[in-house]
Backbone atoms as SQL, in Angstrom:
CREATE TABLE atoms (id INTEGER PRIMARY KEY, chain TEXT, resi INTEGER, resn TEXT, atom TEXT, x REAL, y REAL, z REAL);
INSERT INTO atoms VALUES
  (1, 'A', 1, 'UNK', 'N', 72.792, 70.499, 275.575),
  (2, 'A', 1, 'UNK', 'CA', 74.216, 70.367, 275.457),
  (3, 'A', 1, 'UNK', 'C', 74.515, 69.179, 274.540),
  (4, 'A', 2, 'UNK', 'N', 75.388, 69.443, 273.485),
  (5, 'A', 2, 'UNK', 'CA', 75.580, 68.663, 272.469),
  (6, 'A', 2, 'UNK', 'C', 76.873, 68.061, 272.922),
  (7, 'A', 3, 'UNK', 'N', 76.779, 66.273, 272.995),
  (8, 'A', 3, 'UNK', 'CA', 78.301, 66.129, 273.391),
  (9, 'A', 3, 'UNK', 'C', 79.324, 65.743, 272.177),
  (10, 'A', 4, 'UNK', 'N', 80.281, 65.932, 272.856),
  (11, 'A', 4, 'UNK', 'CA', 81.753, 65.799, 271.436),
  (12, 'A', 4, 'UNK', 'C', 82.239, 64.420, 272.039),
  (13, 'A', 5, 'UNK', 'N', 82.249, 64.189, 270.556),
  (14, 'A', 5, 'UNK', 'CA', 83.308, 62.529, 270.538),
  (15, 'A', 5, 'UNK', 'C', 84.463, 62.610, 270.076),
  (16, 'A', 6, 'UNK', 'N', 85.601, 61.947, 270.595),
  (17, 'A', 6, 'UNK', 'CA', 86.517, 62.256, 269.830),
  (18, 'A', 6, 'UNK', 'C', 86.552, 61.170, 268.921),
  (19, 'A', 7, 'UNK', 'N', 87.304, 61.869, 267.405),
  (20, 'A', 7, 'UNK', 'CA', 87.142, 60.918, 266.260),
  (21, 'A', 7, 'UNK', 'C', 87.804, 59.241, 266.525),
  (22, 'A', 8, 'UNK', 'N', 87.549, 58.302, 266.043),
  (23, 'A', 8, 'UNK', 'CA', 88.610, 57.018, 265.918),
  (24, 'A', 8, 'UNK', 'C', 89.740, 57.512, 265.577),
  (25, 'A', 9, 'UNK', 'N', 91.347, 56.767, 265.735),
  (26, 'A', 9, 'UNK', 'CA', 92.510, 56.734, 265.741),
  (27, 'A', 9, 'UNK', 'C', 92.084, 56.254, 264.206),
  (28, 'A', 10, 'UNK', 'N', 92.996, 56.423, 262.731),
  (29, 'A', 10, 'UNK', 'CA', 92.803, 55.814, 261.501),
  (30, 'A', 10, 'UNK', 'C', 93.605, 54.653, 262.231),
  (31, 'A', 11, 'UNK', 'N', 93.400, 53.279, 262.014),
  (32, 'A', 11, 'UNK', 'CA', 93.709, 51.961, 262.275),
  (33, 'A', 11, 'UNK', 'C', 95.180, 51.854, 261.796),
  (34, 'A', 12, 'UNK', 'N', 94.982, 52.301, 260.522),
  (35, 'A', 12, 'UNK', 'CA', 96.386, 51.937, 259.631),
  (36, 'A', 12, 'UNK', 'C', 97.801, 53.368, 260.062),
  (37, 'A', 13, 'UNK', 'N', 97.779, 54.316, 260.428),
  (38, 'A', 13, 'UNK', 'CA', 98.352, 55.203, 261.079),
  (39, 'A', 13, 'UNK', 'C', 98.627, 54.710, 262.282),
  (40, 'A', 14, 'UNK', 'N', 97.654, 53.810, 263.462),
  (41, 'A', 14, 'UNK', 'CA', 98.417, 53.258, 264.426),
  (42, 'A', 14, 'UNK', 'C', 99.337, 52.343, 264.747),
  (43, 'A', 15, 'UNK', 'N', 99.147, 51.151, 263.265),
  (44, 'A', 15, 'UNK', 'CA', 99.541, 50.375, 263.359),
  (45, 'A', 15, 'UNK', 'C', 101.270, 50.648, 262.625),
  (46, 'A', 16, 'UNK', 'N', 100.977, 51.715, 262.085),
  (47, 'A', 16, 'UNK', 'CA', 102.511, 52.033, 261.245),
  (48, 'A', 16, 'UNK', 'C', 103.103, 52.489, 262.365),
  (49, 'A', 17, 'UNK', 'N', 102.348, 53.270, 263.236),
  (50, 'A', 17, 'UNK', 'CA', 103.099, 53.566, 264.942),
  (51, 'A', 17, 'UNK', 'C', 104.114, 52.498, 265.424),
  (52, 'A', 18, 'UNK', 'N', 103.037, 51.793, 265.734),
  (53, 'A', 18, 'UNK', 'CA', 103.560, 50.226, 266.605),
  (54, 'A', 18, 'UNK', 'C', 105.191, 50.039, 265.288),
  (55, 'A', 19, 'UNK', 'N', 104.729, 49.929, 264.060),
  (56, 'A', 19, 'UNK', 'CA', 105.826, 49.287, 263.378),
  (57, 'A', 19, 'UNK', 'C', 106.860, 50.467, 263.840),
  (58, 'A', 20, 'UNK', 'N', 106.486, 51.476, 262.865),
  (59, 'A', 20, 'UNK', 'CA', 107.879, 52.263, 263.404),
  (60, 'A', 20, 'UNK', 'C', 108.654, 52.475, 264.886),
  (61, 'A', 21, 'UNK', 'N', 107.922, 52.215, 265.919),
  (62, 'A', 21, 'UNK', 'CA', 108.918, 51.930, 267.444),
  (63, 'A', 21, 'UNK', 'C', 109.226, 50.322, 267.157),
  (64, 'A', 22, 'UNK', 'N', 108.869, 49.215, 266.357),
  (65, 'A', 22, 'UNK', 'CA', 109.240, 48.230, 267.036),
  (66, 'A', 22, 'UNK', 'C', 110.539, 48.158, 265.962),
  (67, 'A', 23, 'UNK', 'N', 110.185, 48.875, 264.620),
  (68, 'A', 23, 'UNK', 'CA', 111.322, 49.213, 263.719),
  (69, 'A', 23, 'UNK', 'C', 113.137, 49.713, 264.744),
  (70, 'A', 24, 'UNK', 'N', 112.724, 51.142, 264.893),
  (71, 'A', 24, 'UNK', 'CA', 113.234, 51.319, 266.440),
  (72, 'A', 24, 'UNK', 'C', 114.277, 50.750, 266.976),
  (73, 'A', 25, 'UNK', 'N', 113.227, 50.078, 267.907),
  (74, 'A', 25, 'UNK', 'CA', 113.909, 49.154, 268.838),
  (75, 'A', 25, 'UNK', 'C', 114.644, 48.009, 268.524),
  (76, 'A', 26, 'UNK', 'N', 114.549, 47.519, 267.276),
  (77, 'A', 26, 'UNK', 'CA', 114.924, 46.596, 266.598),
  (78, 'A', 26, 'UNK', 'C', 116.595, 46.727, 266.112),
  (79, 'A', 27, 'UNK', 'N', 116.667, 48.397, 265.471),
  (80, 'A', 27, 'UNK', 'CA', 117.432, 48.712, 265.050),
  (81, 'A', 27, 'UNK', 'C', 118.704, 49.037, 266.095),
  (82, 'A', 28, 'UNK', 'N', 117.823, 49.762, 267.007),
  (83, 'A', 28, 'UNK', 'CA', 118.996, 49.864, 268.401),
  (84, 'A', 28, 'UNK', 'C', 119.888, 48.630, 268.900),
  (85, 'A', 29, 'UNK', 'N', 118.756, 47.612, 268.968),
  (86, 'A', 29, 'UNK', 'CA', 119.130, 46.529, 269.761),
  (87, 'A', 29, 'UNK', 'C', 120.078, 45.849, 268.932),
  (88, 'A', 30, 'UNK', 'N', 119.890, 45.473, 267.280),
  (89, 'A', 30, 'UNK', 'CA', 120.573, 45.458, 266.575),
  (90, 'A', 30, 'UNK', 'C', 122.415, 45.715, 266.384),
  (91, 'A', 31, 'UNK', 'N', 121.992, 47.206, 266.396),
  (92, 'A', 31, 'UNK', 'CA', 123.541, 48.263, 266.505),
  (93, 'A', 31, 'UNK', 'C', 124.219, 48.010, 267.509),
  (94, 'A', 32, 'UNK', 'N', 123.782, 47.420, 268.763),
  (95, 'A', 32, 'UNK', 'CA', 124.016, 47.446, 269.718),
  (96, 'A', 32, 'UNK', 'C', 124.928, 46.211, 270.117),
  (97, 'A', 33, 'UNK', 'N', 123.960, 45.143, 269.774),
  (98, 'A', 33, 'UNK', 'CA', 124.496, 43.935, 269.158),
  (99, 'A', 33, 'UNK', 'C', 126.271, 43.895, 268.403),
  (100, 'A', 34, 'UNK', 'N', 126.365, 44.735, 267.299),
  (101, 'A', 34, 'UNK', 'CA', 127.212, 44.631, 266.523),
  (102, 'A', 34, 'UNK', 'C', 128.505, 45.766, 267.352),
  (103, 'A', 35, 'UNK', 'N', 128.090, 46.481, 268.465),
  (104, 'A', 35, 'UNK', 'CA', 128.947, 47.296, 268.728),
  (105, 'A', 35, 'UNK', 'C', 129.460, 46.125, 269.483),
  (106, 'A', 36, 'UNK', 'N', 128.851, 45.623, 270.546),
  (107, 'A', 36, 'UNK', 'CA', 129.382, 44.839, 271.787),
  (108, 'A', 36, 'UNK', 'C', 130.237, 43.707, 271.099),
  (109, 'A', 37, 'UNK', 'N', 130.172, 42.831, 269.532),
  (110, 'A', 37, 'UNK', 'CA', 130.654, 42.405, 268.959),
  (111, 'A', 37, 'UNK', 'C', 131.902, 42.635, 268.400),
  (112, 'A', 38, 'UNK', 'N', 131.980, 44.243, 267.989),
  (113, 'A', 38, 'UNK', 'CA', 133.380, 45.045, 267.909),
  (114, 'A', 38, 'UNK', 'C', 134.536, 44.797, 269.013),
  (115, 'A', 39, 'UNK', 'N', 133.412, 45.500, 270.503),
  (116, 'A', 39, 'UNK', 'CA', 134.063, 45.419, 271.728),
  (117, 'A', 39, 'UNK', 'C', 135.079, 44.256, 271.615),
  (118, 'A', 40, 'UNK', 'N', 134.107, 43.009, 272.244),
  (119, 'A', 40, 'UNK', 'CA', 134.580, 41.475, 272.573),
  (120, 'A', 40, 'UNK', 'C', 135.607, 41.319, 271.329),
  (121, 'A', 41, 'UNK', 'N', 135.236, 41.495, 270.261),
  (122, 'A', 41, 'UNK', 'CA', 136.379, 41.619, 269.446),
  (123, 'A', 41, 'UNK', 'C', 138.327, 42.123, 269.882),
  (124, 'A', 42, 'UNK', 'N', 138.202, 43.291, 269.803),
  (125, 'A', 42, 'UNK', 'CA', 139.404, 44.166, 270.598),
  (126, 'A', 42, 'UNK', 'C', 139.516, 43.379, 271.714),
  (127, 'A', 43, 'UNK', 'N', 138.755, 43.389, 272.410),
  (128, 'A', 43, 'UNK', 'CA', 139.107, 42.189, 274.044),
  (129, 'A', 43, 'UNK', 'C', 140.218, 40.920, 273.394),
  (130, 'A', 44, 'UNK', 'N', 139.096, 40.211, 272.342),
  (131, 'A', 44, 'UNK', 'CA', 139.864, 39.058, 271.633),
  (132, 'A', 44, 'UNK', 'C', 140.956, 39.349, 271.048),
  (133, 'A', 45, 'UNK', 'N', 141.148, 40.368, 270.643),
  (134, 'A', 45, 'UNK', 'CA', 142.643, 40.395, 269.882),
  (135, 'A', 45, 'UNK', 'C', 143.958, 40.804, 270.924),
  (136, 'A', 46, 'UNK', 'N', 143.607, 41.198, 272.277),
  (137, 'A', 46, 'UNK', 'CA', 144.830, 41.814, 272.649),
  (138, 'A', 46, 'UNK', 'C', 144.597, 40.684, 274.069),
  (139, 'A', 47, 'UNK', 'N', 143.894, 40.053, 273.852),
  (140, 'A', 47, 'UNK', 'CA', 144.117, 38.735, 275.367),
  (141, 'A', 47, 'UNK', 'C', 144.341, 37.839, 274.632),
  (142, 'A', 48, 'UNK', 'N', 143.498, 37.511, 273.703),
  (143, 'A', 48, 'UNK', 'CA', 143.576, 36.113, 272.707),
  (144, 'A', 48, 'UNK', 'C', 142.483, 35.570, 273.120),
  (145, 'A', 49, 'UNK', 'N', 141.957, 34.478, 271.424),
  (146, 'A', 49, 'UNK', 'CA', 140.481, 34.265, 271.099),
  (147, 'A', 49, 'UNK', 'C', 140.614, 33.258, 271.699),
  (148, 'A', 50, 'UNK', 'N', 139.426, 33.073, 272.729),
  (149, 'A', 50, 'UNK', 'CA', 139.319, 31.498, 273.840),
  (150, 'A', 50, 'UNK', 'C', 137.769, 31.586, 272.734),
  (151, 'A', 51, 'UNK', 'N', 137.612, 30.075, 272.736),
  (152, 'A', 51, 'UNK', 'CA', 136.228, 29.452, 272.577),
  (153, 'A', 51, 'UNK', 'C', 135.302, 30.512, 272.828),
  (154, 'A', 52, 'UNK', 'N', 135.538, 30.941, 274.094),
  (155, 'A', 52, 'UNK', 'CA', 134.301, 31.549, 274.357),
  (156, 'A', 52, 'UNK', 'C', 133.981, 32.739, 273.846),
  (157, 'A', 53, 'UNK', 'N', 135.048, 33.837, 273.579),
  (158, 'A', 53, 'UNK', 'CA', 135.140, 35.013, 273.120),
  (159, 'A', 53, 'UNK', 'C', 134.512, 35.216, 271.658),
  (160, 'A', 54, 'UNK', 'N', 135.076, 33.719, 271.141),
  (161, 'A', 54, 'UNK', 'CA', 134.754, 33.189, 269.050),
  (162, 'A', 54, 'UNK', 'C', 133.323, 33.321, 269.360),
  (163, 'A', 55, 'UNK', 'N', 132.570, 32.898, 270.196),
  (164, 'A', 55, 'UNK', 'CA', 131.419, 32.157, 270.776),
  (165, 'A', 55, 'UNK', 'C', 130.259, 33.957, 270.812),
  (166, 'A', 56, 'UNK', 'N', 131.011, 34.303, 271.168),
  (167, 'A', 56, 'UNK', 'CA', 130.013, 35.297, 271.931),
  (168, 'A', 56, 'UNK', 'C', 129.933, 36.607, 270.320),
  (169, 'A', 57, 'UNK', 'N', 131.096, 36.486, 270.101),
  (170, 'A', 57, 'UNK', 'CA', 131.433, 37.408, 268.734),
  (171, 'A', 57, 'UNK', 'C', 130.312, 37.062, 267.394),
  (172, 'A', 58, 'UNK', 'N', 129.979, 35.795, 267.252),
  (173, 'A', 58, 'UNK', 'CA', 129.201, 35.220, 266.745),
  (174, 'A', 58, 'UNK', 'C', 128.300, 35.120, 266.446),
  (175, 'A', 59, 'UNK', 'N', 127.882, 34.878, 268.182),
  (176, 'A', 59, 'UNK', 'CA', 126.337, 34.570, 268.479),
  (177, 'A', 59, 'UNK', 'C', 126.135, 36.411, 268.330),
  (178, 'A', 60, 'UNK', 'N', 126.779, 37.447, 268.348),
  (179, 'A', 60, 'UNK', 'CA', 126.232, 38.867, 268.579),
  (180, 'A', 60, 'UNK', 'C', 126.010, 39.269, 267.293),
  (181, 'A', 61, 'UNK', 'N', 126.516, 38.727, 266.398),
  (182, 'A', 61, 'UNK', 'CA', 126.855, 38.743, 264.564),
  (183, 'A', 61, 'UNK', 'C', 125.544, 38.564, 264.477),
  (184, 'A', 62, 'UNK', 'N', 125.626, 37.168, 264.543),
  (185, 'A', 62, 'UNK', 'CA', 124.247, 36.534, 263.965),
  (186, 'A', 62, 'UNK', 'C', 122.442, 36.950, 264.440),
  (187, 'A', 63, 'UNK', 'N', 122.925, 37.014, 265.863),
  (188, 'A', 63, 'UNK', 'CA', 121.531, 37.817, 266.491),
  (189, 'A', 63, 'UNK', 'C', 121.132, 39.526, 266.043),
  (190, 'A', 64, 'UNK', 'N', 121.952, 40.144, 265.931),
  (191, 'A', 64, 'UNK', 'CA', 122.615, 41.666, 265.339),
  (192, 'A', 64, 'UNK', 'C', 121.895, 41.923, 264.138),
  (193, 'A', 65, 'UNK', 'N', 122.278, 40.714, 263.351),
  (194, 'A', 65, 'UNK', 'CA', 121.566, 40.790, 261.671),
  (195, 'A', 65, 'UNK', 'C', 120.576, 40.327, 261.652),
  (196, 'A', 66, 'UNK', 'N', 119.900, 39.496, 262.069),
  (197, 'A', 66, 'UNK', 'CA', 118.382, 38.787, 262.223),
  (198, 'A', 66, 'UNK', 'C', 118.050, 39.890, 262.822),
  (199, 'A', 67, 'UNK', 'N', 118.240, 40.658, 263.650),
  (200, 'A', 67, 'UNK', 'CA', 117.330, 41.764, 264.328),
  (201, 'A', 67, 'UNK', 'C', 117.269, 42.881, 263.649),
  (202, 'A', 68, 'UNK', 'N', 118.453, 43.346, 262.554),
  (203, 'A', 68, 'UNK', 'CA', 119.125, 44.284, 262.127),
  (204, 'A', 68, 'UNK', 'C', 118.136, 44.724, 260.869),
  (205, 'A', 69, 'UNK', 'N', 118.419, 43.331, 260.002),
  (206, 'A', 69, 'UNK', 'CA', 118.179, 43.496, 258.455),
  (207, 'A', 69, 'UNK', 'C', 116.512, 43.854, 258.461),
  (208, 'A', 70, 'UNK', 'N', 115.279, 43.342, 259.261),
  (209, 'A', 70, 'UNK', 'CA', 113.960, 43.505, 258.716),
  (210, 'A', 70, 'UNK', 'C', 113.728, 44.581, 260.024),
  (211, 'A', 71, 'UNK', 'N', 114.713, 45.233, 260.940),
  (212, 'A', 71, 'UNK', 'CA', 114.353, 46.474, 261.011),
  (213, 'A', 71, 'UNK', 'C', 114.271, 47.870, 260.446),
  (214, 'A', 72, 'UNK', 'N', 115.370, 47.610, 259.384),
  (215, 'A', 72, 'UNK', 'CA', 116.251, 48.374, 258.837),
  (216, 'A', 72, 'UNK', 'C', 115.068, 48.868, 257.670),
  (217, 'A', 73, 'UNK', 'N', 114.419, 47.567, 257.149),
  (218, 'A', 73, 'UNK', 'CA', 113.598, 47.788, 255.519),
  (219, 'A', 73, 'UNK', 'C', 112.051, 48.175, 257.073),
  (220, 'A', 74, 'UNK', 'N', 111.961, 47.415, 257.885),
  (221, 'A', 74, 'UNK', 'CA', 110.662, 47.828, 258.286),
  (222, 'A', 74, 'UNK', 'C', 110.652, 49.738, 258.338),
  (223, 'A', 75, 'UNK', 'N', 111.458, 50.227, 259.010),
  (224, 'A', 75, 'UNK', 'CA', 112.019, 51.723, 259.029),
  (225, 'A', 75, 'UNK', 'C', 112.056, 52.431, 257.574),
  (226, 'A', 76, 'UNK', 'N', 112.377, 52.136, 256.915),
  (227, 'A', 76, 'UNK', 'CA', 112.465, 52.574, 255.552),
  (228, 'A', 76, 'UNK', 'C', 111.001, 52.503, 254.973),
  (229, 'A', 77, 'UNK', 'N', 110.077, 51.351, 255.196),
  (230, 'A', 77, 'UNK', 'CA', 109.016, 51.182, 254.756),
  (231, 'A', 77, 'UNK', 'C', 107.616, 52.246, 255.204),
  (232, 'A', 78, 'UNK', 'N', 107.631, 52.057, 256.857),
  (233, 'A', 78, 'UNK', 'CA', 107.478, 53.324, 257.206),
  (234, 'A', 78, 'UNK', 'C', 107.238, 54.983, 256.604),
  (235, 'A', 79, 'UNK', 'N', 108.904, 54.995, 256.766),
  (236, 'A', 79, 'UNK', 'CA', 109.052, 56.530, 256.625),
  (237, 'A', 79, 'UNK', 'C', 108.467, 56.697, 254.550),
  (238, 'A', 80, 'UNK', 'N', 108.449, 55.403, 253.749),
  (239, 'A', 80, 'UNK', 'CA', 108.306, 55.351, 252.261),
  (240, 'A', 80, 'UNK', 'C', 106.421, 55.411, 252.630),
  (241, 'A', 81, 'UNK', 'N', 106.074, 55.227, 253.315),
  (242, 'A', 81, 'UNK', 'CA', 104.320, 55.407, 253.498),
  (243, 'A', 81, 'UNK', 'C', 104.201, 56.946, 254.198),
  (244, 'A', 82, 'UNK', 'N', 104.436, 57.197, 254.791),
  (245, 'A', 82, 'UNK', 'CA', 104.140, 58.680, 255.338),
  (246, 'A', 82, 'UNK', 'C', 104.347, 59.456, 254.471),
  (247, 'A', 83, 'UNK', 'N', 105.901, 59.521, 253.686),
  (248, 'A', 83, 'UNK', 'CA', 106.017, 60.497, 252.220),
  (249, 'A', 83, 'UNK', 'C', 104.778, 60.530, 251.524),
  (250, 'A', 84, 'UNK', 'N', 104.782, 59.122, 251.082),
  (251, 'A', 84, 'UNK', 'CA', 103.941, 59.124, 249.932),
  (252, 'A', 84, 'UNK', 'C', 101.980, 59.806, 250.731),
  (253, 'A', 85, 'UNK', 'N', 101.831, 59.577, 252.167),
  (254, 'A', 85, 'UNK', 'CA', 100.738, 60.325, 252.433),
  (255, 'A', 85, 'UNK', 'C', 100.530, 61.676, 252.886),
  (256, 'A', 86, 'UNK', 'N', 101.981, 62.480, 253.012),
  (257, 'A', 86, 'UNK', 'CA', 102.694, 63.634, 252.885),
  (258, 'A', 86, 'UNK', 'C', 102.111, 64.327, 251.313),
  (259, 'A', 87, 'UNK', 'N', 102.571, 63.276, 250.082),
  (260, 'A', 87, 'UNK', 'CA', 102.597, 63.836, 249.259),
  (261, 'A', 87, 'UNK', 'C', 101.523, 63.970, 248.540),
  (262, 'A', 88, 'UNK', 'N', 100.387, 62.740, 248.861),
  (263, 'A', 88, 'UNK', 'CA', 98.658, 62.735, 248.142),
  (264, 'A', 88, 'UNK', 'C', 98.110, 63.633, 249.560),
  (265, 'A', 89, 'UNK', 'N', 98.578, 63.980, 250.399),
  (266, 'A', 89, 'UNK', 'CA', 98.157, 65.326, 251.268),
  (267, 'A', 89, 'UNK', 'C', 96.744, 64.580, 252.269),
  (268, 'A', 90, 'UNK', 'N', 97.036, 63.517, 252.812),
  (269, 'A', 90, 'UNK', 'CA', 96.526, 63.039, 253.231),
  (270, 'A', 90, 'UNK', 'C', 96.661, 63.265, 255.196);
């Protein structure tokens, strides 16, 4: 009885895995960020902007885009490597 191995995972295919979910999650958390920022927004305009409301609108801006912007190109980068190993038929 001859036994079967299964082949190695290609290294670089797993690791574009990992990127593309953490791409993902990045992007969600991101969007998510900027929605709740909208929200608190509308809150702020029809109660009126306390410190804290400026505060939170802000901090969701700024965390939103730091999470946002190198998910956005990581995702793109991704899906620009699979084409191109789509297209040398790899």
């Amino acid at each position: 009885m001859v036994a079967v191995t299964k082949p190695e995972p290609d290294p670089v295919l797993v690791r574009r895995a990992q990127v593309a979910r953490l791409a993902l999650l990045g992007q969600r958390v991101g969007y998510l960020l900027y929605g709740g920022a909208v929200v608190v927004f509308v809150v702020g305009f029809i109660i009126g902007f306390t410190p804290a409301i400026v505060t939170t609108i802000v901090t969701a801006m700024i965390i939103g885009s730091a999470l946002l912007a190198p998910a956005i190109v990581a995702g793109y980068a991704v899906k620009a490597a699979a084409r191109e190993d789509r297209e040398r038929g790899r």
